[in-house]
N, C-alpha and C positions, 0 to 999 in steps of 0.2 A: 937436553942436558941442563939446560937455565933451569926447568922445572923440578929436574930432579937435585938439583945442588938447591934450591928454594925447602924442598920436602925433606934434605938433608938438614936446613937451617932449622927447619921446625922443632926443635927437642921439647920436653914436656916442662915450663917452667916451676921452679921448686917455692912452693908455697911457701913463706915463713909459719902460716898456721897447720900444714903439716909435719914440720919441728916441735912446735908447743904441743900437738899430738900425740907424737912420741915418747916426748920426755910424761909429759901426764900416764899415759899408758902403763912407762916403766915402775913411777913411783906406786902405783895404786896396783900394781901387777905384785911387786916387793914385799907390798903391804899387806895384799890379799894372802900370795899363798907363801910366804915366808913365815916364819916360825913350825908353830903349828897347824896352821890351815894350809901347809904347804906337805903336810904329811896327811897318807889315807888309809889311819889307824880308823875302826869299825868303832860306831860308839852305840854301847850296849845300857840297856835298864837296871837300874839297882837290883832289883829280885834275879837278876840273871847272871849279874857280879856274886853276890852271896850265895847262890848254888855250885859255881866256879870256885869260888875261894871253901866253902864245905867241904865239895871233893877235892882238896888240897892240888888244884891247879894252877892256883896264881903265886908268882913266885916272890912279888914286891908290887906293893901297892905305892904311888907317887901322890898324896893330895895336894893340890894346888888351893891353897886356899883364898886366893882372890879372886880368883875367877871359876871357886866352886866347881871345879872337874879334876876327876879322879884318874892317871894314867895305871893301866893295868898292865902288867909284864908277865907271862905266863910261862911254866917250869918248859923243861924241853920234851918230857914225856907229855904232858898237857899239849905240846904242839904238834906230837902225833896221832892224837885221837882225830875223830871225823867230824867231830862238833866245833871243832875251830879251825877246819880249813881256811875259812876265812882270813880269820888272824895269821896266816903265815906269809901273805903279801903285804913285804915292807915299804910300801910307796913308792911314788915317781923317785927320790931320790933318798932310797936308804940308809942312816946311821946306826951305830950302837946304840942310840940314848931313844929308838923308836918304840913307842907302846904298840900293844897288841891288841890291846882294849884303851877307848876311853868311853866317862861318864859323867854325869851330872849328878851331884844332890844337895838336897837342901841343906837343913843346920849342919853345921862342921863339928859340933860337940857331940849328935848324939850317932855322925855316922862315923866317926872314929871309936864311940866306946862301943859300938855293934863292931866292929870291924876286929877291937880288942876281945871280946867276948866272944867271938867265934874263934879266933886263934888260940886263945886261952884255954879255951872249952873242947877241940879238937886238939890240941897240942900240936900247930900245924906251924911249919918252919917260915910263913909266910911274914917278911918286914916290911913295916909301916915306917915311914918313911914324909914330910912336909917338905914342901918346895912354893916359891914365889914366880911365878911367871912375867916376862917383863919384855918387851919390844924396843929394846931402844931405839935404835934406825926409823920404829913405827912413830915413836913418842916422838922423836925430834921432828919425823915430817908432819906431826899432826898437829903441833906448836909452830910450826912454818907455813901450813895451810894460809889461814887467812890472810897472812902479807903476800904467799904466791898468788891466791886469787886477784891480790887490791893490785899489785903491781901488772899481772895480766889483763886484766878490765880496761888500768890505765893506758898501757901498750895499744890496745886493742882500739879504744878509744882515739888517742893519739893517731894513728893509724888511717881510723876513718874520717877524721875532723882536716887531714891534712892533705888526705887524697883528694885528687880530683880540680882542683884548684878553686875548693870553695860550693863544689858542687850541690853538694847536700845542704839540709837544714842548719845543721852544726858546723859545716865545712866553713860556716859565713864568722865565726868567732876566731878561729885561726887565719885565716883571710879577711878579716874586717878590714883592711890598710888596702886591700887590692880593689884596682878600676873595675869598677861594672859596666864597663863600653859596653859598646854589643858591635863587635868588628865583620864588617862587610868589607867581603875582596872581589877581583874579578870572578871569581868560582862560585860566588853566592848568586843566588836566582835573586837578582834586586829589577824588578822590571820596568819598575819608573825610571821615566825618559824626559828630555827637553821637548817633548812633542808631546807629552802628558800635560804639561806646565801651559796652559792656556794666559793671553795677556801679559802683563808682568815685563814689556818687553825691556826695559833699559834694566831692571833687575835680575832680568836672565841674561842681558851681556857681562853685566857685573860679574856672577857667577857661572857662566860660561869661560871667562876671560882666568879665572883662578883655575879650572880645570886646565886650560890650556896652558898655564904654570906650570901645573905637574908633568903635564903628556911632554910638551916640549920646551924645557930650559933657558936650553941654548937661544934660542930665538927672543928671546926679553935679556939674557943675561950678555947678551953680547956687545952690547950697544952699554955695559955699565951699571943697567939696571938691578935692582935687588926686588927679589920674590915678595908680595905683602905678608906678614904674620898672620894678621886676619881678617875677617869681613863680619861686620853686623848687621843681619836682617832684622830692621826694623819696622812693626805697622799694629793698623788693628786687630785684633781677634778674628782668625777665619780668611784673611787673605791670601795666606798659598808660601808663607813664612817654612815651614818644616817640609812641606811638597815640595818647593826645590830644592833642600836637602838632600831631600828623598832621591829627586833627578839628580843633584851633585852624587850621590851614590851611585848611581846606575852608570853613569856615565865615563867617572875619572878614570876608572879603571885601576886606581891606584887603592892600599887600603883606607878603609871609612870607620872610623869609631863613632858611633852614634850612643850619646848619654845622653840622662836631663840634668839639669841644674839640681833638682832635690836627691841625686844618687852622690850625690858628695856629700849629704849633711847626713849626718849619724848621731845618735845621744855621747860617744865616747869621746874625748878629747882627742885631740888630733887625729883621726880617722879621714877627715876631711884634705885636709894638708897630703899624708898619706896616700889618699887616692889620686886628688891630682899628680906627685908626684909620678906614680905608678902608670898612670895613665899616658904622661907625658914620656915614659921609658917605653913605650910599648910602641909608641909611635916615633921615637926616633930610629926604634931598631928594625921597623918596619916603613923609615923612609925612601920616596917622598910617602907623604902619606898626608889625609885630613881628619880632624877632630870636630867634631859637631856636637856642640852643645845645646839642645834644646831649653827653654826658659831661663837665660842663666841671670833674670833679677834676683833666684833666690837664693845663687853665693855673690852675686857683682853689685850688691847694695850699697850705699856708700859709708862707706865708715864714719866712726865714734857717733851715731846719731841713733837717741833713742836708748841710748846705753845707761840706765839709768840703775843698775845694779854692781857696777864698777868694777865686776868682774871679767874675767879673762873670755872674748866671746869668741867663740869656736868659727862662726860662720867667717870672721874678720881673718882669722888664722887662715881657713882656706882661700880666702880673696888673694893673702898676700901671697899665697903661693902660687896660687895663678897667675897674677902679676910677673911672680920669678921666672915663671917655666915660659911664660909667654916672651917677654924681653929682660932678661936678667945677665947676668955676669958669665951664663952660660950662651951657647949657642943651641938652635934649634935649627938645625939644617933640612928646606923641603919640609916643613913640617908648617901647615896652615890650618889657622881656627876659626872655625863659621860657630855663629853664635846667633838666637833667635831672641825675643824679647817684644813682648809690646808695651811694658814699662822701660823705657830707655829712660826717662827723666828722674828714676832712681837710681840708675847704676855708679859709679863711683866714675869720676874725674879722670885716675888716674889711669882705670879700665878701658877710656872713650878715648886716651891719647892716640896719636902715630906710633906708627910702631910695636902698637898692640893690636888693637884692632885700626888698621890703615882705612880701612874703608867703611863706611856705614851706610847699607844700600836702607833705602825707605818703599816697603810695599804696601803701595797706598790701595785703595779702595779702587775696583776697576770702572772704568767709564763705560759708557755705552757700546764701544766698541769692542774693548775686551771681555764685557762681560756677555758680549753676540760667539765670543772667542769660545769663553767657559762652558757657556750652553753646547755649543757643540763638542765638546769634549765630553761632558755628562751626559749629550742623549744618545753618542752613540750603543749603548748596550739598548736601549731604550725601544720597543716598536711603538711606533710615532705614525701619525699619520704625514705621508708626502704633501700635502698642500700645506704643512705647518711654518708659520712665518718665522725665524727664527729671531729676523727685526723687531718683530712685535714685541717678542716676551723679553728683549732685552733693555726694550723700551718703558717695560711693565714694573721694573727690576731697579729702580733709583737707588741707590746706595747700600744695595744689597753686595754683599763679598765675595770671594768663590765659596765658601765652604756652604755659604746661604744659599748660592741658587744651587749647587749639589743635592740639598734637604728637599728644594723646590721642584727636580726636577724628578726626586725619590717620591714625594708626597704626590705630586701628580701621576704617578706610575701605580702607586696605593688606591688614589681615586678613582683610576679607570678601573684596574681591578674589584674593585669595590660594587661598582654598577653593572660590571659582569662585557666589560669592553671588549675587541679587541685590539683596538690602538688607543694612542694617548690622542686627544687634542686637544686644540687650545683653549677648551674651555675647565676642560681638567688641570690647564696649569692657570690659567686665573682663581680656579678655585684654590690650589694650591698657595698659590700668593696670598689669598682674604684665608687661610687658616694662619699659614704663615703669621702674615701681620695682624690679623685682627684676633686670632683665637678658636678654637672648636666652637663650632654653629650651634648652640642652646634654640632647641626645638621647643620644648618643654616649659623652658620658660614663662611662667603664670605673667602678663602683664593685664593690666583694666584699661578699657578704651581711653579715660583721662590719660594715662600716663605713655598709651601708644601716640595719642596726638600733641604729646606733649615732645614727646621722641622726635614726632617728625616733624614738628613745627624748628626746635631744636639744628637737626640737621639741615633740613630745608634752609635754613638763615646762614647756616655756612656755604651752602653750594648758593643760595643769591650774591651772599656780598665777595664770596671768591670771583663769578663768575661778571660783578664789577667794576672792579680792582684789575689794574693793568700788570701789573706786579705779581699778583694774587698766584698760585700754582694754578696750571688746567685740572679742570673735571675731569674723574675717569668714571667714579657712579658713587651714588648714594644708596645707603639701604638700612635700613628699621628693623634688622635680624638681630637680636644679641650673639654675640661673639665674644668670648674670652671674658670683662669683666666690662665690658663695654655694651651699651644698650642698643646702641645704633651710630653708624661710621660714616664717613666720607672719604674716598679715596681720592688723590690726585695725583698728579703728574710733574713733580717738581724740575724745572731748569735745569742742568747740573751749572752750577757759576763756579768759579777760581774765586774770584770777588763779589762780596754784597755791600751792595749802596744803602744808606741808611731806610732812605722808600723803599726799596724793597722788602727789607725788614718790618720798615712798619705796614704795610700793604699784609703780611702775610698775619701781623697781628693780629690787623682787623676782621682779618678772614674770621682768625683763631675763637675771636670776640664774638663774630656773628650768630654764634647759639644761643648763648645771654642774651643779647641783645634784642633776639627774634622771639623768646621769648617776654621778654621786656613791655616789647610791641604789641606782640598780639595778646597775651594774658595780663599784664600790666603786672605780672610775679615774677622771682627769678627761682631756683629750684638749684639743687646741687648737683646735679646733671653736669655742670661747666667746669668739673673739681680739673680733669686731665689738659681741661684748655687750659685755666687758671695758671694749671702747673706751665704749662709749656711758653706761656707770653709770659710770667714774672722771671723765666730764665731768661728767653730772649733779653727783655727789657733790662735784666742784673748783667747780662753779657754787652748789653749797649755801651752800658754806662762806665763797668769797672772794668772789661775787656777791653772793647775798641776801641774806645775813647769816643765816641761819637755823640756823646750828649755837651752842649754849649755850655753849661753851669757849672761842670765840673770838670770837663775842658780835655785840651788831650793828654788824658794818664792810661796810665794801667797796673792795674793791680794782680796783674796778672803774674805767676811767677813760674817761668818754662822749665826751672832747673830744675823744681819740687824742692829746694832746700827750704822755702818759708815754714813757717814755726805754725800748728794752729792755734794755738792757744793765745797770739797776739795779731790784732790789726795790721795792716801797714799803713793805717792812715787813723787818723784823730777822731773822735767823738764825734766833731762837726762837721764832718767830712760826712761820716756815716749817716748823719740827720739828714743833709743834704741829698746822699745816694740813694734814702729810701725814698724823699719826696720827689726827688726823679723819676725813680722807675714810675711812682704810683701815678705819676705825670703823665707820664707815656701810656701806660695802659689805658687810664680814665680817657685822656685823648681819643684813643683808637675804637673803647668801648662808645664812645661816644659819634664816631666816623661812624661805626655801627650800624646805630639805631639810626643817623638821618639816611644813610641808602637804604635802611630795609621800609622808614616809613615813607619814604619817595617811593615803593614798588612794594608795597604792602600786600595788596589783591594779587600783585603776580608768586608773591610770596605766599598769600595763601593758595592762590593754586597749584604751585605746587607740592604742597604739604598734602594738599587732597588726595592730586596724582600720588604719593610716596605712600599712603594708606593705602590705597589703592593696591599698587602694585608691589610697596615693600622694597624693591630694588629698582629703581630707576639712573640711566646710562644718559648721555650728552647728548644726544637727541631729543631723549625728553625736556630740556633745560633750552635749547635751542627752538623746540615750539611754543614756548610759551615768552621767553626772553627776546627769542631772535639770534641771528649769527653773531657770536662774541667777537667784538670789536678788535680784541689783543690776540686772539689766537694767532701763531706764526705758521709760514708754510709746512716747517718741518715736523710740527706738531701731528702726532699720529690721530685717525679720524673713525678708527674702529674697535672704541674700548669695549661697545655693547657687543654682546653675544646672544 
């Protein structure tokens, strides 16, 4: 019975386009066969009218002279004859005023004086007769035409721009004001999980803890408490920022609106304002519910700054209205905003308060431990070989992100495929790591024996004076292959510290300096080979000085500004101050350039031996640096002992 009262509800719905149908049908129907093309008089040839009218058959002739046709009416004897059977069907809808004949002719002068001249010349009873033919009903719809098209086009239009809720390409001009969430419910297939979410762990209680907000109320609300408005996930590029979005998705079971921050800015004025409102409507009538902003520095900027056209700036319009919806004169009941960002130090003040965003969780870069976490989350789709260490490569991986070693463990996956494997191993993903960080391996590369021994005398001086430096990173290999825009590299194995003491700093300097310097030594030239070291100790040494404060001359300052509201265009410090900061740094480096050159000419010979060895072989691993040096004095137990492959 359900089924068939269902098959009863089904009736056929009435299209408003087949009304406009209809009514078109009828006018052009009216048009068509009303008047005279609604009558089906025979239309005959001049030479066949003037043999008709001769034998005194026709009994009145009607000329139309606008439209150049002749109606012919023929006597009652003439409609007995056999030759006009024809003629005595009076059409679909017969009157008196019906012809029998109609005709066509040309000039209307010379076929009325023929017309005269036969009646005349016969003495035939036949009258001639002039009439105007005229449509009015036709004329007035065909003066009406082109505003019924303009107004049906527009209907029609209208129509399609407003269906669908913006659906269309056009639908987006009548709906320019409406959210472009993209709303996830329990019924969407969202399959990220908090077991997808590798690491991250006091970041996933954070956001764990706002799910269990929504699921259960009562249990926070009853002791007093109020729900937070929102949570800011804050960090580098590539930490797993939107992935637990993603898992807040999968998980709350409640609905998820997921936008970016640039889905609110539009060229139109208030468009932006607009949307959030609309956004924020969608989710109050859908609470509890969450709203997830992805990148939102690029409405949460901080205001009047940079505004240098004094106009009315849109992007500022929609801040403030986020601001409203977020904690305003209204309520937002259940209703919580996650927000991603790795510019936090531009957002606006007012944005960062309680209340708005309550919380602001930080997703740092994962340590060694989480990042053993991430690997194993990336390789399970992966065929690996079982003796793969997973310690190793997480060990391999210093301040690599998740979304890094996801590419690392994709790229490793490419390489075995590449040489025709059928599992991954470990030396697929160090290779993955040295394209990673160093670049695609330039085979090809034309180099001159000068310039290869120059390569590896170069690195050679890094891996000695790291390798006598307590401080200094561990060796993991050197090698004389061009990679990326790099001639020849050294890997190492940096500490991970919370804090760096100023020796340590400058320890790694000296490392940095070691390629200058080794060349210094042994060729008595320096070459611009050192451009990337150059670069990397005159930041350290500018972060010594105006960062930490750890240079003695200029004492402890900082010019450092966390908020980002400093100006570029002015100093925070004086002339003389600046005179000072450069002869610092250049202090510092000359220093350590010069730490240098005495360890590398104290251990010169074993310095050239091993540059020999690196010709030689091209890639040389900690073993080889260990035959010729001996057991490095600083290496710690926990230091891994199996970089070579």
């Amino acid at each position: 019975m359900a089924k068939e009262n269902k098959n009863l509800n089904k009736k056929p719905k009435v299209s408003p386009y087949w009304i406009y149908g209809i009514i078109i049908a009828v006018f052009l129907g009216l048009q068509l066969f009303g008047g005279s093309a609604f009558q089906n008089s025979k239309e005959i040839k001049t030479s066949e009218f003037i043999k008709y009218l001769e034998d005194g058959d026709v009994k009145e002739v009607v000329i139309i002279s606008n439209t150049k046709t002749a109606k012919v009416f023929l006597t009652e004897d003439a409609l007995k004859k056999s030759v006009h059977e024809k003629a005595r069907s009076k059409g679909f809808m017969p009157t008196g005023n019906v012809p029998n004949y109609t005709l066509k002719f040309g000039d209307l002068g010379n076929f009325e004086d023929r017309i005269d001249d036969i009646i005349t010349k016969n003495n035939l009873p036949t009258s001639r007769n002039a009439d105007i033919e005229s449509n009015a009903f036709g004329d007035f719809l065909i003066s009406l035409l082109p505003f019924i098209l303009i107004i049906g086009v527009w209907i029609f239009i209208m129509r399609r721009m407003s269906a669908g809720g913006g659906g269309g390409a056009g639908g987006q001009i009548f709906n320019i004001g409406k959210s472009k969430a993209k709303l996830f419910d329990e019924k969407t297939d969202t399959k990220t999980s908090f077991k997808d979410v590798a690491g991250l762990e006091g970041a996933k209680e954070e956001v764990q803890e706002i799910v269990d907000f929504l699921k259960f109320p009562e249990k926070y609300t009853s002791l007093g408490g109020k729900i937070p408005k929102g949570a800011l996930l804050v960090g580098p590029p590539g930490t797993g920022k939107t992935l637990l979005a993603k898992a807040v998705a999968g998980e709350a079971k409640v609905p998820f609106f997921s936008l970016s921050g640039s889905d609110f800015v539009e060229m139109f004025v208030g468009v932006g304002a607009s949307r959030v409102r609309d956004l924020f409507k969608q989710a109050k009538e859908k609470s509890p519910s969450i709203i997830f902003i992805d990148e939102i520095d690029a409405i949460g900027r901080a205001r009047g700054k940079n505004n240098f056209s004094g106009s009315n700036d849109e992007r500022e319009n929609t801040l403030n209205q986020l601001l409203t919806e977020m904690d305003g004169f209204g309520t937002n009941t259940n209703v919580i905003v996650l927000a991603a960002t790795n510019r936090a130090d531009v957002l606006d003040s007012a944005l960062m308060r309680a209340g708005r965003f309550d919380r602001q969780i930080y997703v740092d870069l994962p340590d060694v431990r989480e990042r053993k976490e991430i690997f194993e989350v990336h390789l399970r789709p992966l065929k690996k070989e079982e003796t793969l260490d997973i310690d190793f490569l997480a060990k391999q991986t210093p301040g690599f992100s998740g979304a890094d070693i996801a590419n690392v463990c994709n790229e490793s996956a490419l390489i075995a495929a590449r040489k025709g494997k059928k599992a991954v191993n470990k030396q697929d993903f160090l290779d993955a790591v040295d394209r990673i960080v160093g670049g695609l391996e330039k085979k090809n590369k034309i180099i001159t024996p000068e310039e290869k021994k120059a390569i590896a005398i170069h690195e050679a001086g890094h891996a000695t004076v790291s390798w006598m430096l307590e401080h200094a990173a561990p060796l993991v290999k050197v090698t004389i292959v061009p990679r990326g825009q790099s001639l020849g590299a050294a890997w190492y194995l940096p500490e991970e510290r919370l804090i760096v003491r100023p020796e340590q700093m400058l320890d790694e300097m000296c490392a940095t300096m070691g390629g200058r310097a080794a060349e210094k030594v042994i060729f008595n030239k320096i070459s611009t080979g050192a451009l990337s070291d150059l670069e990397k100790v005159t930041k350290q040494a500018r972060g010594m000085v105006t960062v930490y404060g750890l240079s003695d001359k200029v004492g402890n300052l900082t010019y450092y500004d966390s908020s980002g509201q400093q100006s570029g265009f002015t100093k925070p410090y004086s002339e003389e101050t600046a005179v000072l900061i450069d002869k610092e740094i250049s202090t510092i480096i000359e220093e350590q350039y010069q730490r240098a050159i005495k360890i590398l000419e104290d251990n010169k010979d074993k310095l050239t031996e091993l540059a020999d060895v690196l010709l030689e072989k091209e890639v040389i691993f900690k073993d080889n640096l260990e035959k010729i040096f001996g057991k490095r004095p600083y290496d710690k137990d926990e230091v891994i002992s199996e970089e070579e492959e």
